[in-house]
Each structure stands twice: as C-alpha cells, then as structure tokens.
Backbone as XML, in Angstrom:
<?xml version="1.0"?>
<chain id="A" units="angstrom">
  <residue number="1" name="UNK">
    <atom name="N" x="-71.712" y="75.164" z="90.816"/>
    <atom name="CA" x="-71.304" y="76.497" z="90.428"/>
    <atom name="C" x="-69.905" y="76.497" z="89.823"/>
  </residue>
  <residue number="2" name="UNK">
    <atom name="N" x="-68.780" y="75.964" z="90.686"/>
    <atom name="CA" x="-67.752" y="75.656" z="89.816"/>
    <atom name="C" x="-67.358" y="74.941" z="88.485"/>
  </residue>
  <residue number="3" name="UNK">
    <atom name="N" x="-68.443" y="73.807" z="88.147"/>
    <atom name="CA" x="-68.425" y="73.360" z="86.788"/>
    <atom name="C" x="-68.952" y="74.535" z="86.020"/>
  </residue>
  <residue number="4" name="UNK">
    <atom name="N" x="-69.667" y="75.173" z="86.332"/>
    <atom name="CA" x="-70.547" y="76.359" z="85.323"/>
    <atom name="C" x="-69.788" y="77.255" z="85.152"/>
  </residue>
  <residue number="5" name="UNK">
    <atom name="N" x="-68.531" y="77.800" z="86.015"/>
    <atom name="CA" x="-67.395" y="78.583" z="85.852"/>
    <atom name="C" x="-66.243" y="77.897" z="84.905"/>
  </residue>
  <residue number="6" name="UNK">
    <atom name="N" x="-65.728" y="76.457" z="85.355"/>
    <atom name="CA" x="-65.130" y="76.036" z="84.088"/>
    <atom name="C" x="-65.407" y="75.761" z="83.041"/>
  </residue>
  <residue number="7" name="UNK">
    <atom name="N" x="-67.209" y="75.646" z="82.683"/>
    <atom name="CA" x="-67.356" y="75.569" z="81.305"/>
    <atom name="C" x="-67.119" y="76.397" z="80.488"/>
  </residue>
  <residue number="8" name="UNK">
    <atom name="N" x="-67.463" y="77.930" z="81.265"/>
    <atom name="CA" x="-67.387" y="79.289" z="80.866"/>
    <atom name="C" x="-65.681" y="79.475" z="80.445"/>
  </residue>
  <residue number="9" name="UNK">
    <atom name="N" x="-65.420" y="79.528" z="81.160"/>
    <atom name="CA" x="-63.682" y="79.706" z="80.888"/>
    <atom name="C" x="-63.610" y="78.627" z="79.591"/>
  </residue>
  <residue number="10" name="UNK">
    <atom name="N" x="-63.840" y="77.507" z="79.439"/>
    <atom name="CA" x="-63.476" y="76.543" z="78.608"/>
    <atom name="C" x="-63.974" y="76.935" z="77.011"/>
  </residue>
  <residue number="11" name="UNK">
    <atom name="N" x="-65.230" y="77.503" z="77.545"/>
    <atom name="CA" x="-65.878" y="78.368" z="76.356"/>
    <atom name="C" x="-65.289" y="79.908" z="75.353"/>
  </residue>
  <residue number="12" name="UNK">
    <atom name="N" x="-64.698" y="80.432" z="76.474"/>
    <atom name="CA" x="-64.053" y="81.635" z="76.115"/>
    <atom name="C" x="-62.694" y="81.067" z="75.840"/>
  </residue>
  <residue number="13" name="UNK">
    <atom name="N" x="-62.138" y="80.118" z="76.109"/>
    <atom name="CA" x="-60.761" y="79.637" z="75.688"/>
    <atom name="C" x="-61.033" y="79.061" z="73.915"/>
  </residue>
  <residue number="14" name="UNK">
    <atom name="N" x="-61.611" y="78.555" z="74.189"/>
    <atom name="CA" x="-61.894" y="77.713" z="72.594"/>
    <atom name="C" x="-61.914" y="78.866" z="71.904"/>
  </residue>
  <residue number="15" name="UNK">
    <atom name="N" x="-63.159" y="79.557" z="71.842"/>
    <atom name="CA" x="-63.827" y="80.407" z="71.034"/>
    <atom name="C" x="-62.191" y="81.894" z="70.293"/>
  </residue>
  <residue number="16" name="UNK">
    <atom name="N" x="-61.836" y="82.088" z="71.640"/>
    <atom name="CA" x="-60.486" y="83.064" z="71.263"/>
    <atom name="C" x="-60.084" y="82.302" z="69.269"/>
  </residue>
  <residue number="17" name="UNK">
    <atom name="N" x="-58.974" y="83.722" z="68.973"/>
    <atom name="CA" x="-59.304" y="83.783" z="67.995"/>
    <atom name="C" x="-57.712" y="83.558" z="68.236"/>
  </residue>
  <residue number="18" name="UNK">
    <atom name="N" x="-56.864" y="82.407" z="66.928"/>
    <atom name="CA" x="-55.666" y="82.459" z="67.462"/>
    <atom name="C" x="-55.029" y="82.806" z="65.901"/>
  </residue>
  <residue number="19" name="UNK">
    <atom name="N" x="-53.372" y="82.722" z="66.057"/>
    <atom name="CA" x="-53.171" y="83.360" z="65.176"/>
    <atom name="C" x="-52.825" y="83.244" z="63.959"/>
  </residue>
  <residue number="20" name="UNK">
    <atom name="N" x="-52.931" y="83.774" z="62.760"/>
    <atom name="CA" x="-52.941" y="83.233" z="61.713"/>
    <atom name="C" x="-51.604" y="82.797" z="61.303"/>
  </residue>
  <residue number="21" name="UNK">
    <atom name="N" x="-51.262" y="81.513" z="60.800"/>
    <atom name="CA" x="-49.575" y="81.411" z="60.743"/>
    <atom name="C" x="-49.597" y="81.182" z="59.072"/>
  </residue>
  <residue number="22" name="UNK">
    <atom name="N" x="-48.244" y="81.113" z="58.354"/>
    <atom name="CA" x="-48.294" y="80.660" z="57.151"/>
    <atom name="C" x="-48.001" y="79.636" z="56.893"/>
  </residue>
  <residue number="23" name="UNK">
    <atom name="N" x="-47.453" y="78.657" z="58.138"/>
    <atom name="CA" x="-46.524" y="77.107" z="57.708"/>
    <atom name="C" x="-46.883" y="76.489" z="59.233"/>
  </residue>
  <residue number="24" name="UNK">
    <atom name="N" x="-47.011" y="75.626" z="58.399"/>
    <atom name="CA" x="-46.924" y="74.464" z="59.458"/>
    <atom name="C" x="-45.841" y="73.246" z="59.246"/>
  </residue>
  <residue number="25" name="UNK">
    <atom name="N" x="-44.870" y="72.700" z="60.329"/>
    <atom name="CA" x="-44.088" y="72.410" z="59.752"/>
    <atom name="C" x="-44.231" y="71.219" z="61.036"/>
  </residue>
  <residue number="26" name="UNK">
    <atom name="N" x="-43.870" y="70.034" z="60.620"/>
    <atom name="CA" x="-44.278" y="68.588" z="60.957"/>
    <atom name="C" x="-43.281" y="68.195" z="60.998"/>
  </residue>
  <residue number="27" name="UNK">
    <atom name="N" x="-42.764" y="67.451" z="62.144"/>
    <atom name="CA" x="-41.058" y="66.894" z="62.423"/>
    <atom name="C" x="-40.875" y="65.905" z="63.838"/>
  </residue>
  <residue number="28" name="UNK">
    <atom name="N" x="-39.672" y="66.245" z="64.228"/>
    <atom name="CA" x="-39.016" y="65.332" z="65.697"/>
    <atom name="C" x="-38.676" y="66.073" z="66.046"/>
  </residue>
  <residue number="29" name="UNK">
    <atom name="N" x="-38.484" y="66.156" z="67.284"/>
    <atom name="CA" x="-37.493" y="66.872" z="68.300"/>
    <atom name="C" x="-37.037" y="65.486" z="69.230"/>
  </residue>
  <residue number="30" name="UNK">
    <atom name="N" x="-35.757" y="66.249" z="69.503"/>
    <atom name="CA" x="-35.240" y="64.792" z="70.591"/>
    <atom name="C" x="-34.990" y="65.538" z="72.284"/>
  </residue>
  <residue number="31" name="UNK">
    <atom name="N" x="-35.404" y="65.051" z="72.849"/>
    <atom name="CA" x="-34.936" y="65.117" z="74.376"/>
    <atom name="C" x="-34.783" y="64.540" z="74.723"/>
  </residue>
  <residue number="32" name="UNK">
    <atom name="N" x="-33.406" y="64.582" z="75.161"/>
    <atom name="CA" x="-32.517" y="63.390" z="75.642"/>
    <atom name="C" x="-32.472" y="62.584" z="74.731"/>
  </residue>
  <residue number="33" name="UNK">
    <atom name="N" x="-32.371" y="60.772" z="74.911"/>
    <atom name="CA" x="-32.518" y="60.022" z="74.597"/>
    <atom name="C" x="-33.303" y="59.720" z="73.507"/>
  </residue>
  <residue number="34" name="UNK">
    <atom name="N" x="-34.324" y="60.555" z="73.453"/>
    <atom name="CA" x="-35.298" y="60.403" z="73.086"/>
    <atom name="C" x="-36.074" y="60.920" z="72.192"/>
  </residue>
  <residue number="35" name="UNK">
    <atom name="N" x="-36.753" y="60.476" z="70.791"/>
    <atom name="CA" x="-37.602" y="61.655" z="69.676"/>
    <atom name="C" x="-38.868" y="61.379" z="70.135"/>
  </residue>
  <residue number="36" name="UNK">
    <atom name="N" x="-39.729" y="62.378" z="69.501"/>
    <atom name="CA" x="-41.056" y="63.133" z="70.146"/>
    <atom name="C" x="-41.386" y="63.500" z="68.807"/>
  </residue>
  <residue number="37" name="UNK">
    <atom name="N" x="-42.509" y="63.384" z="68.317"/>
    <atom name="CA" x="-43.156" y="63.951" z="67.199"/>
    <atom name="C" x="-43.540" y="65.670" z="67.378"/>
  </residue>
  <residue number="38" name="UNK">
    <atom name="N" x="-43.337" y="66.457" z="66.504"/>
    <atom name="CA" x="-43.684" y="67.876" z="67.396"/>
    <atom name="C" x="-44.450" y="68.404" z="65.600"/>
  </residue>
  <residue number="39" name="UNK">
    <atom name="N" x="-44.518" y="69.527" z="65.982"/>
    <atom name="CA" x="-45.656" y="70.384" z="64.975"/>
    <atom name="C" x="-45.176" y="71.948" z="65.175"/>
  </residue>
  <residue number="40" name="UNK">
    <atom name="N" x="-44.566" y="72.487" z="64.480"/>
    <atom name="CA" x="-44.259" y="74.438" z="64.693"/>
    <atom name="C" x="-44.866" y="74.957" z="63.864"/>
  </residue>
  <residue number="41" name="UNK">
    <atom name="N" x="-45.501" y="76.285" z="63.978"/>
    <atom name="CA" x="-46.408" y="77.381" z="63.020"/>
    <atom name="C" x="-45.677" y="78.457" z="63.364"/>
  </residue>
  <residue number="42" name="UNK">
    <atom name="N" x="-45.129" y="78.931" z="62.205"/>
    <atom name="CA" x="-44.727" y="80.410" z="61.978"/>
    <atom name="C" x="-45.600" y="81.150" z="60.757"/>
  </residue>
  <residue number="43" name="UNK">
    <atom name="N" x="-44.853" y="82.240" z="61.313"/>
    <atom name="CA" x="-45.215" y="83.116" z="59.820"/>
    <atom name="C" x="-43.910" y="83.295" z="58.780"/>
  </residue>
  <residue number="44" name="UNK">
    <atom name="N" x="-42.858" y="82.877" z="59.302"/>
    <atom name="CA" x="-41.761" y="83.230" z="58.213"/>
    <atom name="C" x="-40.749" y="82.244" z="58.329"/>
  </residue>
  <residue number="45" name="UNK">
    <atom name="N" x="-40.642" y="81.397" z="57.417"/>
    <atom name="CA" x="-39.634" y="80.058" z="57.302"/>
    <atom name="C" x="-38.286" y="80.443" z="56.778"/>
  </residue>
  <residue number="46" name="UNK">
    <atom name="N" x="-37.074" y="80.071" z="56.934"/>
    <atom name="CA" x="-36.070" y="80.284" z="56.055"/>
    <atom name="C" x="-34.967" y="78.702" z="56.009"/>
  </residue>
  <residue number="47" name="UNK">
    <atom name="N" x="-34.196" y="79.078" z="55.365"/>
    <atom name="CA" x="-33.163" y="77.796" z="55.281"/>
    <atom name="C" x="-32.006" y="77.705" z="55.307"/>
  </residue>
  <residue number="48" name="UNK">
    <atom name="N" x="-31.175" y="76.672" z="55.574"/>
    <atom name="CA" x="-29.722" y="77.290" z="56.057"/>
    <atom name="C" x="-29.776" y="75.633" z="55.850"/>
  </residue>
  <residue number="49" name="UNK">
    <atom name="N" x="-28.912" y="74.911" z="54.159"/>
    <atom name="CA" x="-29.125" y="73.641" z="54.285"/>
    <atom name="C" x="-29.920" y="72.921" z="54.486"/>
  </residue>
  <residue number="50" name="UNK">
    <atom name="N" x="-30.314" y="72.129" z="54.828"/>
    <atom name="CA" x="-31.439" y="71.098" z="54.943"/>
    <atom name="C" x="-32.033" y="71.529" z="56.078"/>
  </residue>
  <residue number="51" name="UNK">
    <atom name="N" x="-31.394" y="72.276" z="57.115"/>
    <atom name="CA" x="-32.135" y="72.391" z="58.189"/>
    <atom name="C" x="-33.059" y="74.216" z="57.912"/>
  </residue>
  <residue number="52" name="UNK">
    <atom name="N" x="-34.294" y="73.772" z="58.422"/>
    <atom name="CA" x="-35.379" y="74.908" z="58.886"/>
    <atom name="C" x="-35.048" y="75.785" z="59.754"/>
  </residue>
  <residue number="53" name="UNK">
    <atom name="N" x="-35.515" y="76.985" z="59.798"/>
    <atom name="CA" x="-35.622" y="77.613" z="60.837"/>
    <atom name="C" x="-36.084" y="78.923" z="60.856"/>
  </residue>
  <residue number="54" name="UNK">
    <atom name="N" x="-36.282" y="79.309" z="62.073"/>
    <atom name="CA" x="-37.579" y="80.710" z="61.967"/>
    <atom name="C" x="-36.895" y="81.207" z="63.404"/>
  </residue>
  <residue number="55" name="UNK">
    <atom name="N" x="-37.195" y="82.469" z="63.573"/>
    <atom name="CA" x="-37.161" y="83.877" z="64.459"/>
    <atom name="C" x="-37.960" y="83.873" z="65.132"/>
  </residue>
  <residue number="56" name="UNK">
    <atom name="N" x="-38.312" y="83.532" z="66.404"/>
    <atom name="CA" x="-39.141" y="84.054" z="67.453"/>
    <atom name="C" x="-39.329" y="85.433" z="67.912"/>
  </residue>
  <residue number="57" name="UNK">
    <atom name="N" x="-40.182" y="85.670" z="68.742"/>
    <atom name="CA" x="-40.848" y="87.334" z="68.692"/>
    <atom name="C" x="-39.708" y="87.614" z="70.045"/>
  </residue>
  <residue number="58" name="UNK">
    <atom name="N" x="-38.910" y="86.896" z="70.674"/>
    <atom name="CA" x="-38.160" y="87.134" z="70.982"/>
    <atom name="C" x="-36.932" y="87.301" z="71.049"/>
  </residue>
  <residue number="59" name="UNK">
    <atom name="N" x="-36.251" y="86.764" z="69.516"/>
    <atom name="CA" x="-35.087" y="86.915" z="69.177"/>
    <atom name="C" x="-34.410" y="85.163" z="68.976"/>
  </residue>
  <residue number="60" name="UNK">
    <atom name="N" x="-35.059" y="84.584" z="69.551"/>
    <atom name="CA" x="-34.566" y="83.155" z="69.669"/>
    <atom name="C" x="-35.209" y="82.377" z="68.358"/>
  </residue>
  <residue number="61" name="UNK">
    <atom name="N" x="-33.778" y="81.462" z="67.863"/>
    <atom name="CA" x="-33.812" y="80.958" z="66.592"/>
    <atom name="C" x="-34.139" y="79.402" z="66.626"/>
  </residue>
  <residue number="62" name="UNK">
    <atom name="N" x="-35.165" y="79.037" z="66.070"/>
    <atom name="CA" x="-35.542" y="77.480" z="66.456"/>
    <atom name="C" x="-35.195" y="76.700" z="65.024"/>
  </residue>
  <residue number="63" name="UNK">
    <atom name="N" x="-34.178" y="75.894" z="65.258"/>
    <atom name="CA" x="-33.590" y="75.317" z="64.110"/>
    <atom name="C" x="-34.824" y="73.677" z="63.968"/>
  </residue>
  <residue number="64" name="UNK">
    <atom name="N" x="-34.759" y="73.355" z="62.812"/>
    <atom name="CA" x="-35.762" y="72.316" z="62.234"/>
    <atom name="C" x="-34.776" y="71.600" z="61.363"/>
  </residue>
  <residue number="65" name="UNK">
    <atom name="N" x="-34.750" y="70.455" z="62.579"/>
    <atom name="CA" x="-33.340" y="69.269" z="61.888"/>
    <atom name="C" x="-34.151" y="68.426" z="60.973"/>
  </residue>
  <residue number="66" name="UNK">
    <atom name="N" x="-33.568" y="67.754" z="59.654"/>
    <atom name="CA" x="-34.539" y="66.795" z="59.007"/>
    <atom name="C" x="-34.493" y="65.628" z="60.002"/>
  </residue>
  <residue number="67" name="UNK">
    <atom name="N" x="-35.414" y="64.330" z="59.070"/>
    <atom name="CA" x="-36.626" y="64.585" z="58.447"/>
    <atom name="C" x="-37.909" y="65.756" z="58.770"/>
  </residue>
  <residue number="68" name="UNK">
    <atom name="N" x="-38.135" y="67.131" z="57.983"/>
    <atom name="CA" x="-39.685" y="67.374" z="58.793"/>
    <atom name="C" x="-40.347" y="67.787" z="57.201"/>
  </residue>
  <residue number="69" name="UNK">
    <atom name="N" x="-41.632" y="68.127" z="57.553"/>
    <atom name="CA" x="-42.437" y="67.790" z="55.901"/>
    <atom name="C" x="-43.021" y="69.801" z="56.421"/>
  </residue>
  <residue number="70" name="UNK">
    <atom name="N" x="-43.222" y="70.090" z="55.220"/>
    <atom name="CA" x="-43.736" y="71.783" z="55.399"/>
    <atom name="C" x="-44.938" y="71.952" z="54.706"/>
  </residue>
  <residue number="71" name="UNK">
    <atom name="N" x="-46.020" y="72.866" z="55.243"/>
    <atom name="CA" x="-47.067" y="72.546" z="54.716"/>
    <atom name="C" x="-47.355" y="74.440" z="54.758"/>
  </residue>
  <residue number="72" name="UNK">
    <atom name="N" x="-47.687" y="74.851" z="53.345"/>
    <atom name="CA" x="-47.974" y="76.244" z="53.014"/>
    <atom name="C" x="-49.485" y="76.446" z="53.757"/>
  </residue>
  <residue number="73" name="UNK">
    <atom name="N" x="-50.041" y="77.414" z="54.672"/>
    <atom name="CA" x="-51.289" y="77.179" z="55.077"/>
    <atom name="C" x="-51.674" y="78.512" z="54.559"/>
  </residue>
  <residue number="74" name="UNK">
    <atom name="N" x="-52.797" y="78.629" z="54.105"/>
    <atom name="CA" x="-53.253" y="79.586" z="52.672"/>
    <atom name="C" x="-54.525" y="80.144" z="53.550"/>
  </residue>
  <residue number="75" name="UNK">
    <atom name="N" x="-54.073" y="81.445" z="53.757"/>
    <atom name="CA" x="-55.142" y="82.336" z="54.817"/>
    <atom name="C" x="-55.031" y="83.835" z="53.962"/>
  </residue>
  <residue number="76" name="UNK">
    <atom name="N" x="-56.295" y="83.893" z="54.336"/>
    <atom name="CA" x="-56.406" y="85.442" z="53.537"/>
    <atom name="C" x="-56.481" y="86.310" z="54.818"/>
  </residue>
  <residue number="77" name="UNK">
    <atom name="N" x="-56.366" y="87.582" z="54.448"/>
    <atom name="CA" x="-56.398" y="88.499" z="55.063"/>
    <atom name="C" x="-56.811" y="89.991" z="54.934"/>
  </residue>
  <residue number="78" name="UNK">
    <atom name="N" x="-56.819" y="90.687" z="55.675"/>
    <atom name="CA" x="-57.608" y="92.129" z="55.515"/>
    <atom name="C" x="-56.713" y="93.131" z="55.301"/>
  </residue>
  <residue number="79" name="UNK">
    <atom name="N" x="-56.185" y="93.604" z="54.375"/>
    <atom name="CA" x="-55.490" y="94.438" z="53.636"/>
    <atom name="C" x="-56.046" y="95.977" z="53.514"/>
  </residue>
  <residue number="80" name="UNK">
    <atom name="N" x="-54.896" y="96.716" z="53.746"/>
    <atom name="CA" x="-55.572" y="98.512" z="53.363"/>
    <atom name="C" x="-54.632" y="98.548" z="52.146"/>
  </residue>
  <residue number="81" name="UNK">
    <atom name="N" x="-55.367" y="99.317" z="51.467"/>
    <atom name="CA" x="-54.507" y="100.212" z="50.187"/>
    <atom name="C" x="-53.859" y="101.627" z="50.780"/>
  </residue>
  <residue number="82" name="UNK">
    <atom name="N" x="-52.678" y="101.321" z="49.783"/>
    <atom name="CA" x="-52.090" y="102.698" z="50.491"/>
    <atom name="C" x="-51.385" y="103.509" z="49.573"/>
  </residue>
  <residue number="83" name="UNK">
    <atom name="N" x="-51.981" y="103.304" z="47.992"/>
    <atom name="CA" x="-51.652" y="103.656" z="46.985"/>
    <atom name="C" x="-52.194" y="103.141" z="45.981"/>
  </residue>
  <residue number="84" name="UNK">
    <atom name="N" x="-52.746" y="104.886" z="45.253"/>
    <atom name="CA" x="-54.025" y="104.630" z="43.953"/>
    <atom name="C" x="-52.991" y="104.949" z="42.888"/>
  </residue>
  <residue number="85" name="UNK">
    <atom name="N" x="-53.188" y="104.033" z="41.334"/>
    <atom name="CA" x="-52.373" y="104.631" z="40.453"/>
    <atom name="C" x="-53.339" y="104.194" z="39.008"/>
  </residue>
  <residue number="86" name="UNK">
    <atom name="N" x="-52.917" y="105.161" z="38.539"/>
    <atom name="CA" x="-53.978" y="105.195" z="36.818"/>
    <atom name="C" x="-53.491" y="104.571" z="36.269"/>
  </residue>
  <residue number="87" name="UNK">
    <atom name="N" x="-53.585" y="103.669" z="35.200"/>
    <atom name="CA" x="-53.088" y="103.198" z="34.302"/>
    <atom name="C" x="-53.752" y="102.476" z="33.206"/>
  </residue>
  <residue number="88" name="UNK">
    <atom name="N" x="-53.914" y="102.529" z="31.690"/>
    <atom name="CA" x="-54.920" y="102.060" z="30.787"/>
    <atom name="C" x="-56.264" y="101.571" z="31.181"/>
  </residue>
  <residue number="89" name="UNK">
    <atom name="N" x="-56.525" y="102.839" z="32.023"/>
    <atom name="CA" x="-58.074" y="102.650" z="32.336"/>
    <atom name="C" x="-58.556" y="101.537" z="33.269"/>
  </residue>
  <residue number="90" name="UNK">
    <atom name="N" x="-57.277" y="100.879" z="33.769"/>
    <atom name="CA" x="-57.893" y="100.163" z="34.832"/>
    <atom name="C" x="-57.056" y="100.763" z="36.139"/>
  </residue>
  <residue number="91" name="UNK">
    <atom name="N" x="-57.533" y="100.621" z="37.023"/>
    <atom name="CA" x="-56.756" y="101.335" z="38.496"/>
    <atom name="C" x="-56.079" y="100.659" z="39.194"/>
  </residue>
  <residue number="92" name="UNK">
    <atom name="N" x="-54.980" y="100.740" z="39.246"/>
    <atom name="CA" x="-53.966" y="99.893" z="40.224"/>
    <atom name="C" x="-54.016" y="100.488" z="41.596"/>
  </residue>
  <residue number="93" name="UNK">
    <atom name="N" x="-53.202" y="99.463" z="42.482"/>
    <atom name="CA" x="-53.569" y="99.560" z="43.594"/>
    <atom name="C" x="-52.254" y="99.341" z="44.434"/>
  </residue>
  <residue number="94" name="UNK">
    <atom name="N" x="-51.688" y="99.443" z="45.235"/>
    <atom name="CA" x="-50.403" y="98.982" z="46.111"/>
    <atom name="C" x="-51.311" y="98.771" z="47.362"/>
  </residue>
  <residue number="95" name="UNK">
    <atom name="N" x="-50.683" y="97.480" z="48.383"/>
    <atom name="CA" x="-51.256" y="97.894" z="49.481"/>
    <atom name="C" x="-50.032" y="97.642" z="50.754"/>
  </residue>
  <residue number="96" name="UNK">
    <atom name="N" x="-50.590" y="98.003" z="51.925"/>
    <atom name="CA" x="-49.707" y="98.378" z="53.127"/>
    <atom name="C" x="-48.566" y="97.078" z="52.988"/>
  </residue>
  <residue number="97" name="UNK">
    <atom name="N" x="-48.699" y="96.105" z="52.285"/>
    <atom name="CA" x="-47.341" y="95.276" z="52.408"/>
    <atom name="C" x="-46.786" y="95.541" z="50.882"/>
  </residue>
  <residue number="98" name="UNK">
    <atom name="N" x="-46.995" y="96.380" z="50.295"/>
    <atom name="CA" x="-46.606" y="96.022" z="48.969"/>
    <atom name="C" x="-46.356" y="95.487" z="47.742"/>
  </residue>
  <residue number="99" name="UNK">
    <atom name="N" x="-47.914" y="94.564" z="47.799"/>
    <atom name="CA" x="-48.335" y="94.114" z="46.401"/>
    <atom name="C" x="-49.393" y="94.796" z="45.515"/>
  </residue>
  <residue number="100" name="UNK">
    <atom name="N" x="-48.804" y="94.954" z="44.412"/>
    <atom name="CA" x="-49.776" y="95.431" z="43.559"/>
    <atom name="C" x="-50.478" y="94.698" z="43.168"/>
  </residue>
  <residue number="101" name="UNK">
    <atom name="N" x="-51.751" y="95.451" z="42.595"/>
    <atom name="CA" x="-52.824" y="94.714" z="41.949"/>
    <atom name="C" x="-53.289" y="95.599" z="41.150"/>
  </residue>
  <residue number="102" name="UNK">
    <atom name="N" x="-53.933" y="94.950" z="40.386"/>
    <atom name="CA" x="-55.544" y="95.596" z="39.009"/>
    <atom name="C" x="-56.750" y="95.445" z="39.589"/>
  </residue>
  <residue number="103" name="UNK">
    <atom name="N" x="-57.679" y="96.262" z="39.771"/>
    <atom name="CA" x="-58.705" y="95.817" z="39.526"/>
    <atom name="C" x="-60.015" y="96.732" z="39.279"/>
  </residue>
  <residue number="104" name="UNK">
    <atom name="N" x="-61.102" y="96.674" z="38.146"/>
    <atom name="CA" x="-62.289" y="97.245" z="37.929"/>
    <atom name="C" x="-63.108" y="97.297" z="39.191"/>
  </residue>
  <residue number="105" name="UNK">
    <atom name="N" x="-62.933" y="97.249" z="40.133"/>
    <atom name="CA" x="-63.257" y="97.758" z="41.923"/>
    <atom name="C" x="-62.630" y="99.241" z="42.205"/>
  </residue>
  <residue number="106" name="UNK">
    <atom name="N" x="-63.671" y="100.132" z="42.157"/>
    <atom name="CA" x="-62.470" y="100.878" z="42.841"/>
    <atom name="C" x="-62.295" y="101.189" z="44.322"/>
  </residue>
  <residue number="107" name="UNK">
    <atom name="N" x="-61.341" y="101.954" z="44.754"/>
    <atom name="CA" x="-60.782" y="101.846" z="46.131"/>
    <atom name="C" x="-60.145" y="103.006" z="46.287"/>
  </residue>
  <residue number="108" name="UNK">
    <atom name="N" x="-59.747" y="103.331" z="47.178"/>
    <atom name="CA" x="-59.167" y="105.114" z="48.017"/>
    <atom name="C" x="-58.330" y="104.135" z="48.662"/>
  </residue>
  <residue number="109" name="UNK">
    <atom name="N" x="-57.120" y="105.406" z="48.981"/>
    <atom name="CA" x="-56.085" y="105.073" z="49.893"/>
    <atom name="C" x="-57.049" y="105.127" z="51.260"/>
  </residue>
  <residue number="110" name="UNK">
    <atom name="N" x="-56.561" y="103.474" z="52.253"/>
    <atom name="CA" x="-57.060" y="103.824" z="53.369"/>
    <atom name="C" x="-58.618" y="102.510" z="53.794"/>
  </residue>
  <residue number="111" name="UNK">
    <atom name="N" x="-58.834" y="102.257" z="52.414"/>
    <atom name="CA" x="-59.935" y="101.532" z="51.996"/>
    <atom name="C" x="-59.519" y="99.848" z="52.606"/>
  </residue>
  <residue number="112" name="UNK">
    <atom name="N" x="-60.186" y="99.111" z="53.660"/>
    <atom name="CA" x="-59.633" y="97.954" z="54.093"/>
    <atom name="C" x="-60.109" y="96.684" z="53.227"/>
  </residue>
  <residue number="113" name="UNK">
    <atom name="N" x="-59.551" y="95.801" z="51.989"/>
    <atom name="CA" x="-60.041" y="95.037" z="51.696"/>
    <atom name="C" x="-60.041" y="93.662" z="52.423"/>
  </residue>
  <residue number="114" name="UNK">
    <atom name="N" x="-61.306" y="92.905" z="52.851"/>
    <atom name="CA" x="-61.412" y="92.317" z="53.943"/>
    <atom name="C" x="-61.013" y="90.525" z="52.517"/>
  </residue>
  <residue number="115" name="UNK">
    <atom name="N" x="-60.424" y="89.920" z="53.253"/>
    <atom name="CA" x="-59.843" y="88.305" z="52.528"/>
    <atom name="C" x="-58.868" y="88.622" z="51.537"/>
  </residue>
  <residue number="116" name="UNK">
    <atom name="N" x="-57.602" y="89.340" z="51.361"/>
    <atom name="CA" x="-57.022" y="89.675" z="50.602"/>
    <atom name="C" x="-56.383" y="88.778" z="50.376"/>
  </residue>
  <residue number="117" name="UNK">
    <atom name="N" x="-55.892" y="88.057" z="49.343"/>
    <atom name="CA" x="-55.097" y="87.279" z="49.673"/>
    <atom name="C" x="-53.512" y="87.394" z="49.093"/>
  </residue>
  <residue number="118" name="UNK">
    <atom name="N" x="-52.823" y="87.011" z="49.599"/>
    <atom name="CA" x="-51.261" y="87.731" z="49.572"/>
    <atom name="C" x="-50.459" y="86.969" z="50.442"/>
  </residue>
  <residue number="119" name="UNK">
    <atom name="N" x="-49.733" y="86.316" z="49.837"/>
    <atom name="CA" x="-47.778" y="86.133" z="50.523"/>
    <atom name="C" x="-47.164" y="86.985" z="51.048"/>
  </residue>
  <residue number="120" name="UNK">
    <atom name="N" x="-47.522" y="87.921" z="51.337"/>
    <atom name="CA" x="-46.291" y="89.268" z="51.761"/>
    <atom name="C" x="-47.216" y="89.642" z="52.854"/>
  </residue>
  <residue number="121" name="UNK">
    <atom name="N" x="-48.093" y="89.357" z="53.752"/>
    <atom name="CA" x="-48.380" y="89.906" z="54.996"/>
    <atom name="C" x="-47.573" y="90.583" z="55.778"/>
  </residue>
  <residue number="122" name="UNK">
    <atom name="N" x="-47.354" y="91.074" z="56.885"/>
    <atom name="CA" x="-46.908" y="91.647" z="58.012"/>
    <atom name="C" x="-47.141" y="90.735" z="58.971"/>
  </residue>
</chain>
C-alpha cells in the first residue's frame, strides 16, 4: 500500500506543470574550496560587466561570475489583446505586455491568443 502511495505522489510530482523560464544559464558556483557545476532559470537576465545576474521573487540578487554560457529558451505563450486599432485595412493589435502586431485574424479586446509568441512576457 505504501509503494502505491509513493508512486502516486511520484506521479503527481512529475506530471505538475513547472515554470516557464526564458534563460537558462550554465556555470560554477564555488563553496568553499570548492567549484560545483550549477544550472539557473530565470525569466529576466541583466548585466553588470561580465558578471550575470537576476532578481529573485524575493528581492535577493544572484550574481553569475564567469565562465557561464546562456541559453535563450523560446516558449510561447497565451496572450490577451487589450487593444484593437484600424489601420490600411489590416487590424492591429496591442497585447497585455505591449507588443504590437498585424494580422488578417481578427480579435476583440479580451480575446486570449493561446502560443503567442513574444519577448516581453510578464
């Protein structure tokens, strides 16, 4: 009975849906003495010199000493429009992060386009 409970849990652990990041960023960390190969996923990279670094959801700043290699990870996403606009007969579009677009689709403010794809997420 207890293996049939940890498979279950093991099952609902996998399956969870985790979260979409934009970078993956491949490096060392040292403790102590010592380097460690490590791996960080954010959603928002910045730079300050050679060294990396990103904002935690708690305020804490995790600096990324070289050597580390950065890898753009290309995820679409589900976008609302939140602004219709006319223009030479084709319909533009703004959406909740603020990229425009064209397109012979049309759409209402409010309308969720599901795989959007876009750099400017939230």
């Amino acid at each position: 009975m207890d293996k049939i409970k940890a498979i279950a849990l093991l099952c609902i652990l996998i399956s969870c849906n985790t979260p979409d990041y934009r970078f993956k960023v491949t490096g060392q960390v040292q403790v102590k003495a010592d380097t460690y190969p490590a791996i960080w996923y954010t959603h928002k990279l910045s730079y300050k010199g050679d060294t990396a670094y990103y904002t935690n959801s708690d305020s804490s700043i995790v600096n990324i000493l070289p050597p580390y290699k950065v890898e753009q990870l290309e995820k679409h996403f589900p976008c609302t429009v939140d602004d219709v606009m006319m223009a030479t007969g084709i319909e533009g579009y703004i959406t909740e992060c603020g990229v425009f677009f064209e397109s012979h689709q049309v759409y209402k403010i409010g309308d969720t386009i599901k795989d959007f794809k876009s750099p400017k997420h939230k």
